[in-house]
C-alpha positions as CSV (number, residue, x, y, z in Angstrom):
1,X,0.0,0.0,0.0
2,X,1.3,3.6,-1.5
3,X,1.9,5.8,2.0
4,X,5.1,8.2,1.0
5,X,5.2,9.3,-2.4
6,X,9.3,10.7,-3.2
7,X,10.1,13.3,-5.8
8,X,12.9,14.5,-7.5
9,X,13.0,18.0,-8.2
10,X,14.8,19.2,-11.2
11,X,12.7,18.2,-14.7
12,X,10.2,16.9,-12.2
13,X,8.7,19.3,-10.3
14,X,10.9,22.2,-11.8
15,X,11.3,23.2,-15.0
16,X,14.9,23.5,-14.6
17,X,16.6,20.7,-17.5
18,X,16.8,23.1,-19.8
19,X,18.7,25.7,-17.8
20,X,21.4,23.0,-16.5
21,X,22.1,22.4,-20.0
22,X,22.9,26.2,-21.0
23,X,24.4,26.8,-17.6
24,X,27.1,23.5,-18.8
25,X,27.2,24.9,-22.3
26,X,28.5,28.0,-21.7
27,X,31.0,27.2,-18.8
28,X,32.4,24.7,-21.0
29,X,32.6,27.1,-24.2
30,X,35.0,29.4,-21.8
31,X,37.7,26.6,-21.6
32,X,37.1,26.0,-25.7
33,X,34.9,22.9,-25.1
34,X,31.5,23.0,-27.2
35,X,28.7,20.3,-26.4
36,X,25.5,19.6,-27.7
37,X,22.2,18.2,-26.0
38,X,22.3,15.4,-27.4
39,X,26.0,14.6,-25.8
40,X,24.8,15.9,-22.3
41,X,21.5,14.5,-22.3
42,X,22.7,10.9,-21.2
43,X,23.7,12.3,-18.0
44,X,20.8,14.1,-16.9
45,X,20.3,13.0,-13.4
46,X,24.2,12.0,-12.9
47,X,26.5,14.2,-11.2
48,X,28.3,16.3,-13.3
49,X,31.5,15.0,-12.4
50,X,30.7,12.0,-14.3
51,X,29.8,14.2,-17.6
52,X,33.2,15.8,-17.1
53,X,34.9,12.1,-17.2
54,X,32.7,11.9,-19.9
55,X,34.5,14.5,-22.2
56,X,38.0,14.0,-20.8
57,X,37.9,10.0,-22.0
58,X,35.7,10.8,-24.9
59,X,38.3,13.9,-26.4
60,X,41.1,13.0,-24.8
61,X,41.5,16.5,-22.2
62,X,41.9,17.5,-19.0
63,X,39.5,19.5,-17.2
64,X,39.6,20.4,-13.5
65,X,35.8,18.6,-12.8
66,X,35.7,20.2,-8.8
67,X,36.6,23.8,-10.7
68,X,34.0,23.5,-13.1
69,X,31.6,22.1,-10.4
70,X,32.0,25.3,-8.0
71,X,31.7,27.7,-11.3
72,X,28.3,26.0,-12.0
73,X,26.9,26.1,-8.4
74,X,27.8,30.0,-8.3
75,X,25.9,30.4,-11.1
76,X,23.1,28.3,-10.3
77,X,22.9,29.9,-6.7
78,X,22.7,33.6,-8.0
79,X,19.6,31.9,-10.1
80,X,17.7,29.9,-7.2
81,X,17.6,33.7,-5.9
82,X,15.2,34.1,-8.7
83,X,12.0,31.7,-9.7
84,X,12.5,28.9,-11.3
85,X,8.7,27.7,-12.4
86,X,7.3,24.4,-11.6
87,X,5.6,22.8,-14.2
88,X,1.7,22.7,-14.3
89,X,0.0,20.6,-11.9
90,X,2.4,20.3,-9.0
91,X,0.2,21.9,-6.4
92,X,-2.6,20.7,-7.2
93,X,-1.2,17.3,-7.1
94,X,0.9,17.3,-3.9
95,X,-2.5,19.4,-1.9
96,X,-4.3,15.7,-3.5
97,X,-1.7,13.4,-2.0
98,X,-1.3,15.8,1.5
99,X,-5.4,15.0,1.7
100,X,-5.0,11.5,1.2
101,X,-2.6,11.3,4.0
102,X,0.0,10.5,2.0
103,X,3.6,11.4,2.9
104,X,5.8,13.9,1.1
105,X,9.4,14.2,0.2
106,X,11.8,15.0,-2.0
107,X,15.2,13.1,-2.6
108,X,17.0,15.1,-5.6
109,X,20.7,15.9,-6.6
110,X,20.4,19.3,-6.5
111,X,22.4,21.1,-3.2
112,X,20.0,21.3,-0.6
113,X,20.0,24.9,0.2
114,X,18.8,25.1,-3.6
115,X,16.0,22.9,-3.1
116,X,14.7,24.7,-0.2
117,X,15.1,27.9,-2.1
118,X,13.0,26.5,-4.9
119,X,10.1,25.0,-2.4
120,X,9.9,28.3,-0.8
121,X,10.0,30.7,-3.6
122,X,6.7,28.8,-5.3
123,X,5.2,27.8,-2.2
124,X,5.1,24.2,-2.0
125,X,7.6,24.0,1.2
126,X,5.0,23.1,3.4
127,X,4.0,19.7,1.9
128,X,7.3,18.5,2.3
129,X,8.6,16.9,5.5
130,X,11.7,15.9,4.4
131,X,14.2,16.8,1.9
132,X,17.3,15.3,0.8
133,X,20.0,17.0,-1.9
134,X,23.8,16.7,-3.1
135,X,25.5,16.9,0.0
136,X,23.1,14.6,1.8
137,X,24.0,11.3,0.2
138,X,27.0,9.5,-0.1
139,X,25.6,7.5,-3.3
140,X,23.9,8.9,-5.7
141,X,21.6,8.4,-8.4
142,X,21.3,5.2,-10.2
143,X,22.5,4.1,-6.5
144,X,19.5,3.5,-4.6
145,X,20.7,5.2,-1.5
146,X,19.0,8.5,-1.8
147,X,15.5,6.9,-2.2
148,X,16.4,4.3,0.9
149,X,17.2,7.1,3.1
150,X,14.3,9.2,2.4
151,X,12.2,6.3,3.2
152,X,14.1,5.4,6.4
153,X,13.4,9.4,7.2
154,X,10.3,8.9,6.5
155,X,9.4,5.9,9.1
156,X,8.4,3.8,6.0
157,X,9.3,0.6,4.0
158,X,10.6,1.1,0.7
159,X,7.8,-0.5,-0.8
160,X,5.3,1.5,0.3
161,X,6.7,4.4,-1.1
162,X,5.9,5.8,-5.3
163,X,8.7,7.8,-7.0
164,X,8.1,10.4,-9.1
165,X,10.9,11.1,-11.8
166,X,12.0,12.3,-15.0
167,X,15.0,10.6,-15.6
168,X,16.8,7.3,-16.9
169,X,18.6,7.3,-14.1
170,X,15.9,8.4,-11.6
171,X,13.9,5.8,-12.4
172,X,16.5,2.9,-12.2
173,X,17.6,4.2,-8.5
174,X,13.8,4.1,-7.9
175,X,13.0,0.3,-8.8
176,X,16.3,-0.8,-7.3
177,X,15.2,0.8,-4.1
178,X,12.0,-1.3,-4.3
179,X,9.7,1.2,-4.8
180,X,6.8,2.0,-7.3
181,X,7.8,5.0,-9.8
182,X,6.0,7.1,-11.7
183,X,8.0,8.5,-14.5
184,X,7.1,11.9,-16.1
185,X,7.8,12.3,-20.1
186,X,9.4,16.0,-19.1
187,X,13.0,14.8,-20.4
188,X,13.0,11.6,-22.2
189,X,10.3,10.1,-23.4
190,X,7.7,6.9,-22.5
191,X,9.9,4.6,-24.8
192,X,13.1,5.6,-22.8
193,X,11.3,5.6,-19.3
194,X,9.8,2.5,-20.0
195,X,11.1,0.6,-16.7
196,X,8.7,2.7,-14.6
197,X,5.5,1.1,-13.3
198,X,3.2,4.5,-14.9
199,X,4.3,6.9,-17.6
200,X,2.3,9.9,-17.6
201,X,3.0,13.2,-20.2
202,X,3.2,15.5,-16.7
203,X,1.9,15.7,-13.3
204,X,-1.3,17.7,-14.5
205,X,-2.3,14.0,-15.1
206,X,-3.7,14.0,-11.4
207,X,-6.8,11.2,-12.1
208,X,-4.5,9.0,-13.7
209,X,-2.0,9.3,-11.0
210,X,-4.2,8.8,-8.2
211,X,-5.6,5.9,-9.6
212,X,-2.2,4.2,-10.2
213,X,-1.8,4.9,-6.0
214,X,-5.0,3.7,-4.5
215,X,-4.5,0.5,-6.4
216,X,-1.4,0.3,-4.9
């Protein structure tokens, strides 16, 4: 039975992919390093330390990955000062789930003082009762830790608990956890996401969601 429902935050309840992939282009382009979506796009929900390996093995360079890390959360933190939008449907959703007694958290690899800037600047903090970022976990995402943490915050078993997520990745970490997902066709689509137990175009799909949980 569904009592904790986990989500990621960035291309699931934030409409933030696109930004992470200009915030990477550009950096890069300043040590002479051009990338394309495409190129990037494996690694959505992987550190970016790993995309870094990525380019260094693929072109044969050197890039200083904890330099390029700390010049991409300066930049993202003078954003997070700002709104960043969640997608349609999010708070209508999570008020749904609140009713329903249902448990809320989010388990993400975004730094944590960015998530909380995020909840509180589009008004959704109070739903949450836990939230778990970067610096929180030791493993990260397809590792399963994040998700088995939140649940252990939560007072819950894994299996109780739906995922929702946008990512390869994401969704992997969720089922290896042992725990329903719900993927959401915001970065890859149905075809790619296809290990989740529900694929659903966005969370504005509320009925269909719902439905998926009370059967669960």
């Amino acid at each position: 039975m569904i009592i904790a429902a986990i989500f990621d935050m960035d291309g699931t309840l934030a409409d933030s992919v696109p930004m992470h992939f200009a915030i990477w282009k550009k950096i890069l382009a300043g040590y002479g390093v051009q990338i394309e979506y495409d190129e990037w796009k494996p690694f959505i929900g992987k550190l970016g330390d790993i995309f870094i390996k990525h380019l260094e093995d693929e072109r044969g360079i050197s890039l200083n990955s904890k330099k390029l890390i700390d010049e991409k959360r300066a930049v993202i933190k003078k954003i997070y000062v700002q709104k960043i939008d969640i997608f349609p449907g999010v708070k209508e959703l999570l008020q749904t789930l609140q009713d329903g007694g249902c448990k809320l958290a989010i388990a993400s690899s975004e730094w944590h003082n960015h998530i909380i800037k995020f909840l509180s600047l589009n008004c959704i903090e109070r739903y949450f009762s836990i939230v778990l970022g970067r610096e929180d976990i030791k493993n990260h995402k397809p590792d399963p830790d994040v998700y088995l943490r939140t649940a252990k915050k939560l007072g819950v078993n894994p299996m109780d608990c739906v995922v929702f997520e946008d990512s390869i990745v994401g969704v992997e970490a969720a089922k290896r956890a042992g725990m329903k997902c719900i993927a959401i066709e915001t970065t890859f689509s149905g075809k790619e996401l296809a290990q989740a137990d529900l694929v659903v175009k966005n969370l504005g799909e509320k009925e269909k969601i719902m439905e998926f949980i009370r059967k669960n």
